[in-house]
C-alpha positions in Angstrom: -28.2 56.4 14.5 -28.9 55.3 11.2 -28.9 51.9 11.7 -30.9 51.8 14.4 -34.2 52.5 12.3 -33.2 49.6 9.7 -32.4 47.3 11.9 -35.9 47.9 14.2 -38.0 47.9 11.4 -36.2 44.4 9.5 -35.3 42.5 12.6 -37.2 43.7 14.6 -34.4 44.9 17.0 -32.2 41.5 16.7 -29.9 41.0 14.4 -28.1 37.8 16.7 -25.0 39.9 16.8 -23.6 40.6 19.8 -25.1 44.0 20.3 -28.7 42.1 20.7 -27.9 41.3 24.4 -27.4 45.3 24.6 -31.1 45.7 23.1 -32.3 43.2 25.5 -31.4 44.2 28.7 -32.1 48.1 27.7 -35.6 46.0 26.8 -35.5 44.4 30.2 -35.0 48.1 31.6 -38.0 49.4 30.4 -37.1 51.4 27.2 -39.0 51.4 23.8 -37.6 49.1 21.1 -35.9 51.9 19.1 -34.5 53.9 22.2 -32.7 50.5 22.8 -31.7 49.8 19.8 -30.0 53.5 19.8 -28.4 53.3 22.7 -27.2 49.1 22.1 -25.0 51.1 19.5 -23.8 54.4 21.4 -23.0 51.7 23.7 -20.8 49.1 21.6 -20.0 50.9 18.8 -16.8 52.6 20.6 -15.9 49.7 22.2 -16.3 48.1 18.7 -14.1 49.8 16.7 -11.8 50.7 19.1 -10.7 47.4 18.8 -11.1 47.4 15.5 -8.2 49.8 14.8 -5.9 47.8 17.7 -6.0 44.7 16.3 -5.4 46.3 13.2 -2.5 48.2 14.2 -1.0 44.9 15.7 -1.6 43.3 12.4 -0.1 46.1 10.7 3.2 45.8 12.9 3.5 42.1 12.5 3.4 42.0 9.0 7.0 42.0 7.6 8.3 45.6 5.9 8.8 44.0 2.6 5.9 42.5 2.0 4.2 46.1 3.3 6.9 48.1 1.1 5.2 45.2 -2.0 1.8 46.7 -2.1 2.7 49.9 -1.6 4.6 49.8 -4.8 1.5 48.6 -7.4 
């Protein structure tokens, strides 16, 4: 929700991430510019970071324990 003012106002709505093909078809739907931009990010931002943490997670498991147990101890 934050965002979505910044980005309207400085780019216009495009910022030529992915999330700009959300703004356009809510464009092509008929909303305003900033209802799109609101709802291009209630829209991706779950999906977002819900990968975010997987591939995270999956990083954090393939790393090897004593490199891990390394930077825990500094």
């Amino acid at each position: 929700m934050i965002s979505a003012p910044v980005v309207v106002y400085l780019f216009g709505g495009v910022t030529g991430s992915g999330s700009a093909l959300i703004v356009a078809y809510f464009l092509k739907t008929g909303q305003q510019l900033m209802n799109a931009a609101l709802l291009s990010g209630f829209t991706a931002e779950p999906i977002d970071k819900t990968l975010q943490v997987l591939i995270a997670a999956l990083l954090y498991r393939a790393t090897p324990k004593d490199f891990i147990a390394l930077l825990q101890a500094k």
